[in-house]
TORMAR-29343 format. One record per residue (C-alpha): residue in one letter; x, y, z. Coordinates in Angstrom, 1 decimal, decimal comma, padded with zeros to 4 digits, always signed. Example, Ala and Ser with C-alpha at 12.3 -4.5 7.8 and 13.67 -1.06 7.14 Angstrom:
<pts>
PT;a;+012,3;-004,5;+007,8
PT;s;+013,7;-001,1;+007,1
</pts>
This chain:
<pts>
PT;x;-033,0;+137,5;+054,7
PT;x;-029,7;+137,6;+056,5
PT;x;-027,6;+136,9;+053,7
PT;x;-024,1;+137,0;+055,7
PT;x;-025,8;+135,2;+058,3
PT;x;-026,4;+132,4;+056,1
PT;x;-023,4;+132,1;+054,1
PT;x;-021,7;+132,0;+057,9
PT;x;-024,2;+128,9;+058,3
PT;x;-022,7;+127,3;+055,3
PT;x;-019,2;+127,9;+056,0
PT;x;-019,7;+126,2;+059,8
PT;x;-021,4;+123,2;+058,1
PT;x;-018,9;+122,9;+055,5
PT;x;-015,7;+123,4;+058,1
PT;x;-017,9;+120,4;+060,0
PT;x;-018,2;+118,2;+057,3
PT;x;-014,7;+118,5;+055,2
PT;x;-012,5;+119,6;+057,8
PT;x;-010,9;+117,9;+060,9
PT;x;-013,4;+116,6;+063,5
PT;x;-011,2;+117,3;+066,6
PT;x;-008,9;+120,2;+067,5
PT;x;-005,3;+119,6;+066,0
PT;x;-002,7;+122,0;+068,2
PT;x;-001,2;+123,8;+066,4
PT;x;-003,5;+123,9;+063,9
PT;x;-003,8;+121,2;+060,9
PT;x;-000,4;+121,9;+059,0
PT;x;+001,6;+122,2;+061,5
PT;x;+000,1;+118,9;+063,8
PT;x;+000,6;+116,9;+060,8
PT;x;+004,4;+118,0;+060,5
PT;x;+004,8;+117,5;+064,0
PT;x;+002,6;+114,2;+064,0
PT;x;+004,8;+112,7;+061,4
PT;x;+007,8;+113,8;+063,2
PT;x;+006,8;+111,6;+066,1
PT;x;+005,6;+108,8;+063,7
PT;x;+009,1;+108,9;+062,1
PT;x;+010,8;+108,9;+065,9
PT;x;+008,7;+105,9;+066,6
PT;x;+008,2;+103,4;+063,7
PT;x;+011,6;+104,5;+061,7
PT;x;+010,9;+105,9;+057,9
PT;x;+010,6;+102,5;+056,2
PT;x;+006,8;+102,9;+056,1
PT;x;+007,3;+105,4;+054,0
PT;x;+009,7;+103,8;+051,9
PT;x;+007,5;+101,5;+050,8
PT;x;+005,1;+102,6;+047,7
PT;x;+001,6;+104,0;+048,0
PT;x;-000,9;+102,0;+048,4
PT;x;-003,0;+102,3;+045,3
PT;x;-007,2;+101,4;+045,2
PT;x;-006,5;+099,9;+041,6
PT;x;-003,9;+097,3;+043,2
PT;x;-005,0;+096,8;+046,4
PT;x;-008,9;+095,9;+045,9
PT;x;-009,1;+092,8;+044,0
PT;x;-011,1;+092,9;+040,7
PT;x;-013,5;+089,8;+041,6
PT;x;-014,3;+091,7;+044,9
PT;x;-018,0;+090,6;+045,3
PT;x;-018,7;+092,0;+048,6
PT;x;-019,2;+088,8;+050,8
PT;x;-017,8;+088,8;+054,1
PT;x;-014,9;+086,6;+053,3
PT;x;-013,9;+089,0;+050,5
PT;x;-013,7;+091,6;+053,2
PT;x;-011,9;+089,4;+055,6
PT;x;-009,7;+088,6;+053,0
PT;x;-008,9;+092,4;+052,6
PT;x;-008,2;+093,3;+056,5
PT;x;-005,9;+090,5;+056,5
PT;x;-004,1;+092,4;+053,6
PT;x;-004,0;+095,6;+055,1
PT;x;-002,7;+093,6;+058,1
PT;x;-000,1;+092,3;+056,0
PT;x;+001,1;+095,5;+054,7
PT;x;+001,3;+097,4;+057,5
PT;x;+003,1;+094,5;+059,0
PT;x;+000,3;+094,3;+062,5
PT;x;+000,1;+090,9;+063,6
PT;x;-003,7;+089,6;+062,9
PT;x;-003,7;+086,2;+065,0
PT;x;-005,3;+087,7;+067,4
PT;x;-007,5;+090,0;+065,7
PT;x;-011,3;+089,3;+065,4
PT;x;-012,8;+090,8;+062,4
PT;x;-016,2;+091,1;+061,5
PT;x;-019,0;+092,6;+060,1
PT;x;-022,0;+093,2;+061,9
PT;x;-021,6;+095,9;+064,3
PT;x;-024,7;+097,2;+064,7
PT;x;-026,5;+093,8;+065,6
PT;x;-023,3;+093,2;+068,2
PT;x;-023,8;+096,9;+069,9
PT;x;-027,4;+096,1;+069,8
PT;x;-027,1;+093,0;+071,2
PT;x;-025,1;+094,7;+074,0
PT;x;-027,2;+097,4;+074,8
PT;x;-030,4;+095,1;+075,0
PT;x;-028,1;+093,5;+077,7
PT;x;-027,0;+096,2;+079,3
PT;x;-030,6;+096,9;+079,4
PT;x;-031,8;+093,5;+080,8
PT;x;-028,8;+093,5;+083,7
PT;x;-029,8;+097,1;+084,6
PT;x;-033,8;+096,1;+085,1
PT;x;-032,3;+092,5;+087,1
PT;x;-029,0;+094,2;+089,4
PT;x;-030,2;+097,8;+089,9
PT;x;-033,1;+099,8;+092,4
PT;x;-036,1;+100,8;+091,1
PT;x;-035,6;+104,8;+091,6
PT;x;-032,4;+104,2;+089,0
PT;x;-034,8;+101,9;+086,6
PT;x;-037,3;+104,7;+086,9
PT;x;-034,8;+107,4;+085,7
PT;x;-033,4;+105,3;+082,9
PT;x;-034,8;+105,7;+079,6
PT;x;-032,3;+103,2;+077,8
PT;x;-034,0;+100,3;+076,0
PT;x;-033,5;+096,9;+074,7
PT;x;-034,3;+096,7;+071,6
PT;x;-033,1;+092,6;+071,2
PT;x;-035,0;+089,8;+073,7
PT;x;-033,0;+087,9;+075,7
PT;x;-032,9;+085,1;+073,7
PT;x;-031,7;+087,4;+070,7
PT;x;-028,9;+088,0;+072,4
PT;x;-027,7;+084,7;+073,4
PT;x;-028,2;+083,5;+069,7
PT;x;-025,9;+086,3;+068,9
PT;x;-023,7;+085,8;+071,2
PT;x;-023,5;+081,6;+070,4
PT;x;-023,2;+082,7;+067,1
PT;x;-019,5;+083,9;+068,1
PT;x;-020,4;+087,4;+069,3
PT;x;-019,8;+086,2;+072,9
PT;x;-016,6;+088,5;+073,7
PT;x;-017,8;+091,6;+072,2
PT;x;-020,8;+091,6;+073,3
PT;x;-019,6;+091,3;+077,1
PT;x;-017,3;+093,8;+077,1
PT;x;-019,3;+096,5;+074,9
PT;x;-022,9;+095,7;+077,5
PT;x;-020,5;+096,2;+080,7
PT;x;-019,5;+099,8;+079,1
PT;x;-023,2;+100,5;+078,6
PT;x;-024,3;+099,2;+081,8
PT;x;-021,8;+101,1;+083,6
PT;x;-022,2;+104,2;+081,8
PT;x;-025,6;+104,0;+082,2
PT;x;-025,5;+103,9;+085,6
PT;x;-023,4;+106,7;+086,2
PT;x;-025,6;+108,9;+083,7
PT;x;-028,9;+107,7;+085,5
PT;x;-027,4;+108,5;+088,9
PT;x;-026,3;+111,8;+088,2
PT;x;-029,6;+112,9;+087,1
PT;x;-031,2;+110,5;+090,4
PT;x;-029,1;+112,7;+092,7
PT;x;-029,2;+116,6;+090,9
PT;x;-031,4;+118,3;+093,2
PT;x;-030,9;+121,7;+091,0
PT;x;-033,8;+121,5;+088,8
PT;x;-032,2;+123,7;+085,3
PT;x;-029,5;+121,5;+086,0
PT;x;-031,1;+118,2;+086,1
PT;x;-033,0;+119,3;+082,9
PT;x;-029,9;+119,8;+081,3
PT;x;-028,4;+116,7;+082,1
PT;x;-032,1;+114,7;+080,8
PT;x;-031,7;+116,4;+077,9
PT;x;-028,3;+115,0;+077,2
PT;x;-029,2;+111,4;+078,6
PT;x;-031,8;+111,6;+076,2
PT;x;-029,7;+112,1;+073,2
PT;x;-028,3;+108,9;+073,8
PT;x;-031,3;+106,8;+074,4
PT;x;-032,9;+108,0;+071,4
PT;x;-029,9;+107,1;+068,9
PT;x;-029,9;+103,6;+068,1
PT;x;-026,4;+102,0;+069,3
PT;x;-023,8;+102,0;+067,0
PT;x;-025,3;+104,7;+064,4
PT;x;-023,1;+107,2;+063,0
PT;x;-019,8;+105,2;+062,9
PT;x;-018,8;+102,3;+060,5
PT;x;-016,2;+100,1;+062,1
PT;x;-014,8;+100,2;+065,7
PT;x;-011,8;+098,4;+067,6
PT;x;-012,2;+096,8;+070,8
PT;x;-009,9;+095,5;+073,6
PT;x;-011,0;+092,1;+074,3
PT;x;-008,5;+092,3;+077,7
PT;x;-010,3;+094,4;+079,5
PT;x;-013,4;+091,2;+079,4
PT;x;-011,1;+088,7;+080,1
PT;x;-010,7;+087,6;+076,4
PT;x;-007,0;+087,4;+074,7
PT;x;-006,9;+089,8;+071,8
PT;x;-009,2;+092,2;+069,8
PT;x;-011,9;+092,6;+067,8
PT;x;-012,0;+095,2;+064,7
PT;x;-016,0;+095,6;+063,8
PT;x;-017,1;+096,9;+060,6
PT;x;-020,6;+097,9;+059,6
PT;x;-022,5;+095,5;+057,1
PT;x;-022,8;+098,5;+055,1
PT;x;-019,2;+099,1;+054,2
PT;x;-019,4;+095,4;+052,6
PT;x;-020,5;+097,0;+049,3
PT;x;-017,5;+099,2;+048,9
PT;x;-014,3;+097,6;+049,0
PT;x;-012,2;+101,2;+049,5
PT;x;-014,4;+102,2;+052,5
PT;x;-014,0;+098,7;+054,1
PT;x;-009,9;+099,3;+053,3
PT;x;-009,8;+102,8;+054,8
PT;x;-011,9;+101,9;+057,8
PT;x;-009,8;+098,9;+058,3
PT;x;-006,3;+101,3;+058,1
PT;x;-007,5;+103,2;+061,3
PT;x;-008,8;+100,3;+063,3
PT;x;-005,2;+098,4;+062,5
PT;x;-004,0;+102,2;+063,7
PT;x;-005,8;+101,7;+067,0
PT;x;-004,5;+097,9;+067,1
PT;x;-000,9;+099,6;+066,9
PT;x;-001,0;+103,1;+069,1
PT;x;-003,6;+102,1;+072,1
PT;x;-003,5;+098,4;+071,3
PT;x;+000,7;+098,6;+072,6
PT;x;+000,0;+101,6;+074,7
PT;x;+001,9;+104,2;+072,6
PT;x;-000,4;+107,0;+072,7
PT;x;-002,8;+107,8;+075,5
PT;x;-006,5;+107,1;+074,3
PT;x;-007,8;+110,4;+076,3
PT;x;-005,4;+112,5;+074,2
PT;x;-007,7;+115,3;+072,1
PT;x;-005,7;+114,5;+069,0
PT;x;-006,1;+110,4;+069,6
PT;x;-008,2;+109,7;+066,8
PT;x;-006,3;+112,2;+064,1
PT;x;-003,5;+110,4;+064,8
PT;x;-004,9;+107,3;+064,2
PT;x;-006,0;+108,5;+060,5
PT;x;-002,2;+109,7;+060,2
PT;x;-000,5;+106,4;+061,3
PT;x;-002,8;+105,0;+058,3
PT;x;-001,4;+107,4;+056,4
PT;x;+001,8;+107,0;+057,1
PT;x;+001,5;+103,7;+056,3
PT;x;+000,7;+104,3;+052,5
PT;x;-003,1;+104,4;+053,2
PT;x;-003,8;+108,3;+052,5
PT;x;-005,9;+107,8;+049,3
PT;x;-008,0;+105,8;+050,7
PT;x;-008,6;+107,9;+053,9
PT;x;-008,9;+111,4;+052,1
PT;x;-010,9;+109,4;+049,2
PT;x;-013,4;+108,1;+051,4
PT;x;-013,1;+111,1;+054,0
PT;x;-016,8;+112,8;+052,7
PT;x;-019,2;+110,2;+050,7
PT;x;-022,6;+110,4;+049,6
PT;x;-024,5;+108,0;+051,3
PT;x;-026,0;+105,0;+049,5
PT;x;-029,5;+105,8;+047,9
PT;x;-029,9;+109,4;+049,3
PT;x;-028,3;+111,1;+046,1
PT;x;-027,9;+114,5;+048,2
PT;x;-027,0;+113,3;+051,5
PT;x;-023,3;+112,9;+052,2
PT;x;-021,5;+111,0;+055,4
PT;x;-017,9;+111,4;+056,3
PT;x;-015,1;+108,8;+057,4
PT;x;-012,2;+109,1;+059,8
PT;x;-011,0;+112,4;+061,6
PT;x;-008,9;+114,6;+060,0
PT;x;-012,0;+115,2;+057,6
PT;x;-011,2;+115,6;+053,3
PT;x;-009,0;+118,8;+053,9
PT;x;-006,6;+117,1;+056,4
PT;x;-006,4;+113,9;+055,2
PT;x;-005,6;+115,7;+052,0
PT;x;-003,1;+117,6;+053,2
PT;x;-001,9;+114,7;+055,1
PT;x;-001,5;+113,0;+051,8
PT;x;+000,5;+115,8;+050,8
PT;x;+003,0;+116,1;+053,5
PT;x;+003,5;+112,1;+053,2
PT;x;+004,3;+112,5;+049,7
PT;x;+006,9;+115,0;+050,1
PT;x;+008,6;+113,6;+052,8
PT;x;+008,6;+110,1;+050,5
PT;x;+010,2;+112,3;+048,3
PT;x;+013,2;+113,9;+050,3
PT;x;+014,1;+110,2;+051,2
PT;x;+015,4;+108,9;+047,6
PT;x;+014,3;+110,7;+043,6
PT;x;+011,5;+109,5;+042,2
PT;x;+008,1;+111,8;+040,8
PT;x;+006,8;+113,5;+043,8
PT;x;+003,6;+112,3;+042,9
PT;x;+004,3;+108,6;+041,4
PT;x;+000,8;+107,3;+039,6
PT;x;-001,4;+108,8;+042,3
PT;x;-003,4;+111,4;+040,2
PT;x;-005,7;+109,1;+038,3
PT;x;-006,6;+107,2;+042,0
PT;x;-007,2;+110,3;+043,5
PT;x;-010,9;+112,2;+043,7
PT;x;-011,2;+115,4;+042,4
PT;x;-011,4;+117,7;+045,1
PT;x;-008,8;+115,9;+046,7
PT;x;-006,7;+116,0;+044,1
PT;x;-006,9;+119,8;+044,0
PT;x;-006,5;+120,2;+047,4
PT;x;-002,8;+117,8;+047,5
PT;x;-001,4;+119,3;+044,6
PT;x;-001,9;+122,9;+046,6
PT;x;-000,6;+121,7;+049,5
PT;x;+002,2;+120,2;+047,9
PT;x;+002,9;+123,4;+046,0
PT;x;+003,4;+125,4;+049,2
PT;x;+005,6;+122,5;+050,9
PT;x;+007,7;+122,5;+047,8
PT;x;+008,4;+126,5;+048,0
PT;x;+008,6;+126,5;+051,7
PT;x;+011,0;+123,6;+050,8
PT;x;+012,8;+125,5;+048,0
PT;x;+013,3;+128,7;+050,6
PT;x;+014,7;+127,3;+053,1
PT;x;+017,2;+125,6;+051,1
PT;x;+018,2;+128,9;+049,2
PT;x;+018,8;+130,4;+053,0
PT;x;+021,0;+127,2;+053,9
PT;x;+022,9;+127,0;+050,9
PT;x;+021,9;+123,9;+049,6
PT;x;+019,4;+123,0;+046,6
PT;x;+016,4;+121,4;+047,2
PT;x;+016,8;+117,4;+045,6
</pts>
């Protein structure tokens, strides 16, 4: 048995699952620094003014997992990190809406397109006609349009390619990755997403959560954080959405905004009746949320005295706990350092 082989197999799968999902430049200290300069340059420092935002406080105590007590909690973390939610759509049935829009995209393609790309195409509709338009009556009508013109059109453009590839290792190559995305139900592997309602002729947005986050009040919080982060940075056009980093940042404007427990909390979770299997939230993964958590802290506590850590260790998970305090430690003596080579004590 290849034993360093194997512990290199572990260390891959356990960078993939607990660390960032996307390349920070820089690398994941420095980004954050640098990311919450640029936050700081934009939106001011009063976000961070403002105290933590703690699970205990935040989540009601008679939360009973209804969709109105989930609405009820977007609308709070609308509140509090002041983005305007009259013309925000939530709701909570994603996966029946993406569904819904791929079973269209589906139809269209069979009605609008020749057979030779029909032939190619192994996308299927998995809701009848009729399912849809219930769905969409039901007041799904906006999100459905614009997410089954995306499908259609990326479908096209995927079936095409392969249509037109006359190199055959090529073409295989390009089935093969077709048919990853045919064979994954829409919507899997993600549990809330933001759309712009513009681009269908709609005013406003939607913010979709899965039905499964309904059970857990703190994951329907933290996913709410980052779509209310997209509402903000591609909603006003700060940021460009093609940008590597996009996504990170996102996680970090929640952050910023007093969310970091619940993103580095709900960053890696075991999921719901597989006792050994675990999922993962958001992008900077547990270790950069954590130390995103960290940096916010300090920074909170350079602006006015108070404990550099004020009531967060009982909210905070274990191994996220352990990994703040450490990164804390080292911005406190890189802190303490500098200040001794300026001349001037670290408040």
């Amino acid at each position: 048995m290849n034993l360093i082989g194997a512990w290199r197999r572990r260390q891959r799968h356990r960078e993939l699952l607990y660390g960032p999902k996307v390349l920070l430049p820089g690398g994941p200290e420095q980004w954050i620094e640098d990311s919450l300069d640029w936050l700081i340059g934009r939106f001011g420092v009063e976000p961070l003014r403002r105290r933590p935002v703690l699970p205990s406080e935040f989540v009601p105590a008679g939360y009973d997992g209804s969709e109105h007590a989930a609405r009820e909690l977007c609308l709070q973390a609308c509140a509090w990190m002041e983005v305007p939610d009259d013309r925000i759509r939530f709701s909570f049935r994603m996966e029946e809406v993406r569904a819904a829009a791929r079973s269209a995209a589906v139809h269209r393609l069979n009605a609008e397109q020749s057979s030779d790309l029909i032939a190619i195409s192994g996308l299927r509709a998995t809701m009848t006609s009729a399912e849809v338009d219930a769905l969409a009556a039901a007041g799904f009508a906006p999100e459905i349009g614009v997410l089954a013109e995306r499908e259609l059109q990326a479908e096209v453009k995927r079936s095409t390619a392969i249509l037109q590839e006359t190199d055959l290792d090529r073409r295989a190559e390009l089935c093969r990755r077709a048919e990853a995305i045919w064979s994954t139900p829409a919507g899997s592997g993600s549990r809330a997403a933001w759309l712009d309602l513009r681009t269908g002729g709609v005013e406003g947005t939607a913010v979709m959560l899965s039905a499964t986050t309904l059970a857990d009040p703190a994951a329907v919080v933290a996913a709410t954080a980052h779509e209310l982060g997209h509402e903000v940075l591609w909603g006003y056009h700060l940021i460009d959405r093609s940008r590597a980093d996009a996504e990170a940042l996102t996680d970090l404007f929640a952050v910023f905004h007093g969310f970091g427990i619940f993103l580095a909390n709900q960053a890696v979770e075991r999921v719901p009746g597989r006792r050994s299997a675990l999922q993962t939230l958001g992008y900077l993964g547990e270790r950069g949320a954590s130390d995103a958590l960290a940096a916010y802290c300090f920074r909170r506590h350079l602006l006015f005295p108070e404990s550099i850590l004020p009531v967060m260790p009982t909210e905070v998970d274990r191994a996220v706990r352990i990994r703040t305090f450490a990164r804390l430690a080292s911005l406190v003596k890189d802190a303490e350092i500098a200040s001794i080579q300026e001349g001037a004590p670290l408040t």
